[in-house]
C-alpha positions in Angstrom: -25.6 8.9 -22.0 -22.4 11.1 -21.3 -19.4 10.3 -20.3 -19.7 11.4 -16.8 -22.9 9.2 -16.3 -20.9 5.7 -17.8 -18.2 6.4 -14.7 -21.2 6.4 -12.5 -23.5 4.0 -13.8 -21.5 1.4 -15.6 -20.0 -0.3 -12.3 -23.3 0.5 -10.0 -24.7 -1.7 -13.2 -22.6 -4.6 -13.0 -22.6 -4.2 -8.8 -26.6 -4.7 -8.8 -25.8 -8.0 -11.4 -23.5 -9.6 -9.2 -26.4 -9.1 -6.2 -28.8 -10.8 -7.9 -26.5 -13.8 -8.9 -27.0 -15.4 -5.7 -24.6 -16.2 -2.9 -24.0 -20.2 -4.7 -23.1 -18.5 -8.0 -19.8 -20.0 -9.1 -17.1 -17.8 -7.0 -14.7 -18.0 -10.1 -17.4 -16.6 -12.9 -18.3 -13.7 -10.0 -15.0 -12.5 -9.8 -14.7 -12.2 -13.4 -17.8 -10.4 -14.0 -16.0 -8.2 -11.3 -13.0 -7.4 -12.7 -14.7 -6.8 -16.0 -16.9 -4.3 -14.7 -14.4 -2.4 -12.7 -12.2 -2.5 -16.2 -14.9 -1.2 -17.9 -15.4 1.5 -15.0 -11.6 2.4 -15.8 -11.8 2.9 -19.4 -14.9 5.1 -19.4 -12.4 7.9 -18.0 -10.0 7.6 -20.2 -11.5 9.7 -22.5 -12.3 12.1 -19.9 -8.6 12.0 -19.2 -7.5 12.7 -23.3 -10.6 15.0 -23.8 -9.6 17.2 -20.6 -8.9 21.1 -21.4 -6.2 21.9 -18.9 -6.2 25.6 -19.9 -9.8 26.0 -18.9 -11.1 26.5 -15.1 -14.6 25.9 -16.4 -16.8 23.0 -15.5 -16.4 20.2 -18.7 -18.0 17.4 -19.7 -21.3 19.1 -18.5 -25.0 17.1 -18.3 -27.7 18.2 -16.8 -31.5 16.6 -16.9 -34.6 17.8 -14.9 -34.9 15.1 -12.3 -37.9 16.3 -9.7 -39.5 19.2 -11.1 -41.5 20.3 -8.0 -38.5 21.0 -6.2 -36.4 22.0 -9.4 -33.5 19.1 -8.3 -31.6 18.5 -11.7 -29.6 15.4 -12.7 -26.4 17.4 -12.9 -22.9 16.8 -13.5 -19.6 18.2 -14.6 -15.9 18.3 -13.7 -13.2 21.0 -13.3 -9.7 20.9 -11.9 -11.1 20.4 -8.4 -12.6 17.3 -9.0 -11.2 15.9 -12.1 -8.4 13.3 -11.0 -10.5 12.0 -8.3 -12.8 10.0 -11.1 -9.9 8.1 -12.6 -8.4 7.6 -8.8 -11.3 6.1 -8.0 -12.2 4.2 -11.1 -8.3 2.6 -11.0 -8.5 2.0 -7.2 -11.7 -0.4 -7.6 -10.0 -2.6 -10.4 -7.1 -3.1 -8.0 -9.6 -4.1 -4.9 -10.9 -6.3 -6.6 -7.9 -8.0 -8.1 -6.5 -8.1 -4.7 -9.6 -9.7 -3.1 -9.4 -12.4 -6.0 -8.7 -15.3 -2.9 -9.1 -13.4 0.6 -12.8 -13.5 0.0 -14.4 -16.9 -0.1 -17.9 -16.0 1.1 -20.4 -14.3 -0.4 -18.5 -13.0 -3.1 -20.8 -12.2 -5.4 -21.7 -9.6 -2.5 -18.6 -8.4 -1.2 -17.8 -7.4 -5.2 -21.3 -6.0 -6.1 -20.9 -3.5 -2.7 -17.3 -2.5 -4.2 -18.6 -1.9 -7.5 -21.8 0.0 -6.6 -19.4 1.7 -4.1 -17.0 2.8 -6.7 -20.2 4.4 -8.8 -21.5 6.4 -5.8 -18.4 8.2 -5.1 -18.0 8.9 -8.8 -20.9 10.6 -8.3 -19.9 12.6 -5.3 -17.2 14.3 -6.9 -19.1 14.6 -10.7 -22.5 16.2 -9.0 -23.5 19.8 -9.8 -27.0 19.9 -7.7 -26.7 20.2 -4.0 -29.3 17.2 -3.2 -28.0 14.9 -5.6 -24.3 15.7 -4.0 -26.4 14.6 -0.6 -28.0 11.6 -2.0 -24.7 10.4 -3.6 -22.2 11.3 -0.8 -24.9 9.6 1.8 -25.6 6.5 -0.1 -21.7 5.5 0.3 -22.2 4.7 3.7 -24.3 2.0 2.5 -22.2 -0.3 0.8 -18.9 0.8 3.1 -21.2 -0.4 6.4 -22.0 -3.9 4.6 -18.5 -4.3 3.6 -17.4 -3.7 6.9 -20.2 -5.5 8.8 -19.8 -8.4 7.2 -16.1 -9.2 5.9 -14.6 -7.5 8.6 -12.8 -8.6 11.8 -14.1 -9.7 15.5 -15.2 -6.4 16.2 -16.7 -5.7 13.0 -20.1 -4.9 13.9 -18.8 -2.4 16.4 -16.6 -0.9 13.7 -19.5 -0.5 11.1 -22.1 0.7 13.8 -19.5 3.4 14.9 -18.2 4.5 11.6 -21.9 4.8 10.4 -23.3 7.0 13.0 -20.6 9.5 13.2 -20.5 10.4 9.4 -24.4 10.4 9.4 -24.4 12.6 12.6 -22.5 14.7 10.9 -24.0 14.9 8.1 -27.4 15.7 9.0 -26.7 19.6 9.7 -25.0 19.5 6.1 -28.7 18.9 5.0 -30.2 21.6 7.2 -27.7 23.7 5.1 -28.3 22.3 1.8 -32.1 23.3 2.3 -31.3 26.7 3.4 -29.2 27.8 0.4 -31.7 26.1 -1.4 -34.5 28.5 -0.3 -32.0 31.8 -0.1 -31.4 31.1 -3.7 -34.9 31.3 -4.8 -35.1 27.2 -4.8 -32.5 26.2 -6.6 -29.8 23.0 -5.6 -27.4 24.4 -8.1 -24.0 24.3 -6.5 -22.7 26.8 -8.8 -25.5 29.6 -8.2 -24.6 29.0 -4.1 -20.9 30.0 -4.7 -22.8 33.3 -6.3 -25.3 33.9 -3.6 -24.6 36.9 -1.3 -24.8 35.9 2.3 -24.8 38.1 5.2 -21.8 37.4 8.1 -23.9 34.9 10.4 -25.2 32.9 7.7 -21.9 32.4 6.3 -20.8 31.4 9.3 -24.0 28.1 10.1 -23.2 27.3 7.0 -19.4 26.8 7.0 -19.9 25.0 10.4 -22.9 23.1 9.3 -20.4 21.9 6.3 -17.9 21.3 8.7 -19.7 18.8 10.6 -20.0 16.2 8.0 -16.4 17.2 6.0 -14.5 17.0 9.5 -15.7 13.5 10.2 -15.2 12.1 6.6 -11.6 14.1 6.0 -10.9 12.9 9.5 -9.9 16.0 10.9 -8.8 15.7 14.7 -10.6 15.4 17.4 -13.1 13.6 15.3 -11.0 11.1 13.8 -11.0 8.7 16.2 -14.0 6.3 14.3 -10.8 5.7 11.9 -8.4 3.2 13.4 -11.4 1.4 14.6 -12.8 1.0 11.3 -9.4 0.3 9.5 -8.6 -2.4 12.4 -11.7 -4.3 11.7 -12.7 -3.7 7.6 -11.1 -6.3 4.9 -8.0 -5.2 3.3 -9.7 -4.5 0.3 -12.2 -2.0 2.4 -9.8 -0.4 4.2 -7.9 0.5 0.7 -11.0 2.3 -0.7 -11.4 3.7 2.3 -8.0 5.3 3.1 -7.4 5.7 -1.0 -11.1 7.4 -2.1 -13.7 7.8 0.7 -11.3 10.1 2.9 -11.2 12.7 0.2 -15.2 13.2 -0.1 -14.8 15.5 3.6 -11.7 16.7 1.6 -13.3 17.4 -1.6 -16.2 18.8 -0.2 -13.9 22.2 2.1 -13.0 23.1 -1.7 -16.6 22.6 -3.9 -18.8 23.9 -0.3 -17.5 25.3 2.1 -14.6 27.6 0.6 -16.4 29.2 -2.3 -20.0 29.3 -0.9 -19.2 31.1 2.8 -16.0 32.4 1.4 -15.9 35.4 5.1 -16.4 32.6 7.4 -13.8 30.5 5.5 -11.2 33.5 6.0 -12.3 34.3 9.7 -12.5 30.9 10.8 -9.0 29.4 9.2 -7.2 29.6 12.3 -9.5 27.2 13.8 -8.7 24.7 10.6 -5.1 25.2 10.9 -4.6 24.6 14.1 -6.9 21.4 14.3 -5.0 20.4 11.2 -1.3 20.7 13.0 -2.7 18.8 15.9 -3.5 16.0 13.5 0.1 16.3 11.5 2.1 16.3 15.0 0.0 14.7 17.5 -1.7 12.0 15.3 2.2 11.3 14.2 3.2 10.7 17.6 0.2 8.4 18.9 1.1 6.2 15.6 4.8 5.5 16.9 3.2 3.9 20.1 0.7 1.4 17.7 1.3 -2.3 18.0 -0.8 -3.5 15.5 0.2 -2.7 11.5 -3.3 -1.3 10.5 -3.9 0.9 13.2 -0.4 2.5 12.7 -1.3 3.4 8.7 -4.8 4.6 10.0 -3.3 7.0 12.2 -0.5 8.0 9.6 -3.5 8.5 6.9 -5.0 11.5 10.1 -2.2 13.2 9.3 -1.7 13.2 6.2 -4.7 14.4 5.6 -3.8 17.0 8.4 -1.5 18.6 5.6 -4.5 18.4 2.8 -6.5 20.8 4.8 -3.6 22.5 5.9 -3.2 23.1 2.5 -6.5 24.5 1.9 -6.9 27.6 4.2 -3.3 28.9 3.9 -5.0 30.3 0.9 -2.5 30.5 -1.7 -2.2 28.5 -5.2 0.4 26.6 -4.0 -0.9 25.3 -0.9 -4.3 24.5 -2.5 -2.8 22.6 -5.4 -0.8 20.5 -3.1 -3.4 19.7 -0.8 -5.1 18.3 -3.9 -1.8 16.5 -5.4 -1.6 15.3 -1.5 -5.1 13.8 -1.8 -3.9 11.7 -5.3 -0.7 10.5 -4.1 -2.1 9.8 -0.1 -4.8 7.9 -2.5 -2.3 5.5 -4.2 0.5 5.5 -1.4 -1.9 4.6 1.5 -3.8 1.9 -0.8 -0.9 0.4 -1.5 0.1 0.3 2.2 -3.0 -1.6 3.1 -2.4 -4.2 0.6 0.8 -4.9 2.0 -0.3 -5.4 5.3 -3.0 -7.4 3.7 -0.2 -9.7 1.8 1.1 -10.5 5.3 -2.2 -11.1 6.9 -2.9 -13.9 4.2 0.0 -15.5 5.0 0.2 -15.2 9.1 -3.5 -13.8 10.0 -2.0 -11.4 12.4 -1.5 -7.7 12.1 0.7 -7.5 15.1 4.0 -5.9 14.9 5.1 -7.9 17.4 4.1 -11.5 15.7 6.8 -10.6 12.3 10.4 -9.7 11.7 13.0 -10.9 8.8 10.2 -10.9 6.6 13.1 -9.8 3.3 14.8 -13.3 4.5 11.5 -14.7 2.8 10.2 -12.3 1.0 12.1 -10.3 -0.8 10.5 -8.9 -3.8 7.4 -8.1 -1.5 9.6 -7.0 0.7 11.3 -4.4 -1.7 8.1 -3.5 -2.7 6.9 -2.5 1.1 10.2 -0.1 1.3 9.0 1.8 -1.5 5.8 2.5 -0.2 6.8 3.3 2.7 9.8 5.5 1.6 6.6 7.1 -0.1 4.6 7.4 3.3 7.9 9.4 4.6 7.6 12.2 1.5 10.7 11.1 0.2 11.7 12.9 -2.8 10.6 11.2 -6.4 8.1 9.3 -5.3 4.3 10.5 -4.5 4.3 11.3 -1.4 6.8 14.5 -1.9 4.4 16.2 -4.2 1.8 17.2 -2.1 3.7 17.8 1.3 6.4 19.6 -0.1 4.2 22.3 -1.8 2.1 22.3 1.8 5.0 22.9 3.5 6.2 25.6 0.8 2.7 27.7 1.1 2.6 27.2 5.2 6.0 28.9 5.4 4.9 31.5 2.7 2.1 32.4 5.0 3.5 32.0 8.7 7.1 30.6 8.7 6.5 29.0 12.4 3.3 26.8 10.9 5.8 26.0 8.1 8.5 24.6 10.7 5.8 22.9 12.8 4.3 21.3 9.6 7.7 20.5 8.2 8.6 18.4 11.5 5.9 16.2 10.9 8.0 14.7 7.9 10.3 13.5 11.0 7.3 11.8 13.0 6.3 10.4 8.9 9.7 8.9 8.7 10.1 7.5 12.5 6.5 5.4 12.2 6.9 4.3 8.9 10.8 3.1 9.0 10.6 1.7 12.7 7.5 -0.1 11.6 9.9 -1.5 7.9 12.3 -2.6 10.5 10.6 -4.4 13.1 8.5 -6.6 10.7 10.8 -6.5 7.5 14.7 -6.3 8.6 16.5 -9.0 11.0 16.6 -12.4 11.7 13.3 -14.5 11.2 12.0 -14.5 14.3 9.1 -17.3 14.3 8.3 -20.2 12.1 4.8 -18.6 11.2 7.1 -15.9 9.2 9.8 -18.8 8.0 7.5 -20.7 6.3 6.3 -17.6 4.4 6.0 -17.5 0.6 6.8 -14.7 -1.7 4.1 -12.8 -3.6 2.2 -14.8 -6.8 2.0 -13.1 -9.7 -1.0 -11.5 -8.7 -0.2 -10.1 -6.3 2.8 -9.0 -8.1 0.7 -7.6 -10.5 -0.7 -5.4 -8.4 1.8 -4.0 -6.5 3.4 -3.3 -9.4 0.9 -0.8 -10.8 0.6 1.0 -7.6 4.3 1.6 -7.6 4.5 2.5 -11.1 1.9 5.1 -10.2 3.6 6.2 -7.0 6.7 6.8 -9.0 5.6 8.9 -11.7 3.7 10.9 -9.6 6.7 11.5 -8.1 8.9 12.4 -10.5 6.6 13.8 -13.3 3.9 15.2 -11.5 2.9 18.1 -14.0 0.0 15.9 -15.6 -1.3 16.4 -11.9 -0.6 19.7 -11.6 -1.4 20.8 -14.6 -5.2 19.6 -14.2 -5.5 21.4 -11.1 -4.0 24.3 -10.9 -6.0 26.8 -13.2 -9.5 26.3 -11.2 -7.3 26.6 -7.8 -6.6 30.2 -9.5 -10.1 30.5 -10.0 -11.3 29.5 -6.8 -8.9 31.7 -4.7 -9.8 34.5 -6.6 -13.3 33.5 -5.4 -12.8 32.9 -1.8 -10.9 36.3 -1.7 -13.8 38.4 -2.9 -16.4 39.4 -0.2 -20.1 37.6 -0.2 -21.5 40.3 2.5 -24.3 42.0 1.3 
């Protein structure tokens, strides 16, 4: 078994163990089994990570098997610079779930932690798969586990939340199949992803298709207007689901503009870039301004996470290197910034079960090495400079003036909405007198905890200040795929 297939497999494996343990299995023993199965998830890439030619825009670590031979459907896999930091991401992201759900969840853990795990396999496989239907089976089958997670461990309205957040990204993604089957037969019947981004299509064609692709991307990115299944969702999933969520599952839609839509219907892409622009400012200003006006914590980082992913597909169809690079260094650091944002709010809602602005304030008198751990993450959220969040939104902003200088300026001012949310927010529940006994009585973080938030600010900060690992990955197949999308497909 390859490399590639241990990322997916290994924590699927020890996700379907911890479901057939039983919901009385000792909650102690389950959470170990956890963690050692997410561990073992993580360390399967590392030698992806070492063995990685960053000179090379070709795919690597290549398998391929004949899986249904009727309709020629391989069991193929592979990574280039597109896809390759997304496997660690998400591999590194589980482990610290589940170390962070180690005493939120009481019940049913041997099933909350089996639905990560088998989670954290799936979308492994999303980014790894080389066949069109086994992208489809992979990137549907995370739905699965998410609507559990959410149906189950989630809040009041967590039934509503699940219901909603399932039948918008299957709506959508039931014209990517329609689309999937066409290529399939206009390229003799074949799923390979590769042979599409060769196939000539004709103007009309091209243009289904990139819509058909856009109907399940938009929702999953979420691009505006169809973001609005987020802050619902967010509001009502466990911390630990809204993490993955925010961190990984957003960047499927994302992932999928650069590996479908782009290279395969490369003349719509072009003609039709205005239309993702613009919906992608609306998100980066508009979105900004409806999170200033949030009262409850979670709902204000779900709308903050619309818009910065406004500026990853900004990125995208500005069509040069460096706004494609940094929509993908966006997507890493929005990954680990925007996790780490959710487990702070989830550290609070331990302690005071509210999200509510309203219900904190002095938190530092009580907390202060949470407390300086929250302004990091939020300076992060803002883009400020050596840390993360920079990386990406400055080389956006850098490409959006190099190809219009007025969508530069009006996707630069969205680092002044960033800033307003994110500090006013720090204030109101950090800064001040204590304002309640709920918050006086607070404790600091444990050394879990601790633990945890350390490694996501470690990883914020060296993104931050050395982010040519990152960049390094990336940016030869960004060279290769602009090349690509700048080459005409018309018959």
């Amino acid at each position: 078994m390859g490399l590639l297939s241990l990322a997916i497999w290994v924590p699927i494996a020890f996700g379907v163990l911890l479901l057939t343990l039983g919901r009385d299995s000792q909650a102690g023993a389950v959470r170990w089994l956890a963690l050692i199965g997410a561990v073992l998830g993580l360390l399967v890439t590392v030698p992806l990570i070492t063995g990685f030619d960053t000179s090379s825009a070709q795919m690597q670590f290549v398998e391929k098997a004949l899986w249904i031979e009727r309709f020629s459907i391989h069991y193929h896999l592979g990574l280039d610079g597109l896809s390759f930091w997304f496997v660690p991401l998400t591999a590194f992201i589980t482990v610290i779930v589940v170390i962070s759900s180690w005493a939120s969840i009481t019940e049913r853990v041997n099933q909350y932690m089996g639905a990560f795990l088998i989670l954290s396999g799936l979308m492994v496989g999303v980014f790894a798969a080389l066949d069109g239907l086994l992208f489809y089976v992979f990137f549907e089958a995370t739905l699965i586990p998410m609507y559990l997670i959410i149906g189950i461990w989630g809040g009041p309205n967590r039934i509503y939340a699940a219901f909603k957040f399932f039948l918008y990204t299957l709506l959508g993604s039931l014209l990517t199949l329609i689309a999937i089957i066409y290529l399939y037969n206009a390229a003799g019947g074949s799923f390979d992803i590769l042979t599409w981004h060769q196939l000539p299509l004709g103007k009309l064609p091209q243009t289904l298709v990139f819509f058909a692709f856009l109907a399940a991307f938009a929702v999953k990115v979420p691009m505006f207007p169809v973001h609005t299944w987020l802050p619902d969702v967010h509001v009502e999933a466990p911390t630990g689901g809204s993490a993955v969520l925010a961190a990984i599952m957003l960047k499927l839609g994302a992932y999928g503009f650069l590996r479908f839509s782009m290279p395969i219907a490369p003349d719509a892409a072009r003609e039709w870039a205005w239309l993702i622009i613009t919906l992608s400012l609306i998100a980066v200003i508009y979105v900004g301004v409806v999170a200033l006006v949030q009262k409850d914590m979670k709902k204000l980082v779900a709308y903050s996470s619309v818009a910065h992913m406004g500026f990853v597909t900004l990125g995208f169809f500005v069509f040069n290197d460096i706004g494609v690079s940094g929509g993908i260094a966006q997507m890493i650091a929005h990954g680990f910034v925007s996790g780490a944002m959710f487990l702070c709010i989830g550290v609070l809602y331990d302690r005071v079960h509210s999200r509510q602005i309203a219900d904190y304030g002095g938190v530092v008198n009580v907390m202060p090495k949470f407390s300086a751990f929250a302004l990091l993450f939020f300076m992060a959220n803002c883009g400020l400079p050596a840390t993360a969040g920079f990386v990406g939104e400055w080389m956006v902003i850098l490409a959006s003036v190099k190809f219009n200088f007025w969508i530069g300026v009006l996707a630069a001012s969205a680092v002044i909405w960033g800033a307003a949310y994110s500090l006013w927010m720090y204030k109101r529940v950090y800064l001040g007198e204590v304002t309640n006994d709920h918050v006086k009585h607070m404790q600091d973080i444990n050394g879990r905890e601790f633990l945890v938030l350390s490694v996501l600010a470690v990883a914020v900060l060296f993104m931050g200040i050395y982010p040519k690992p990152f960049t390094d990955v990336i940016d030869p197949s960004v060279q290769q795929l602009l090349q690509h999308v700048a080459q005409s497909k018309l018959p």
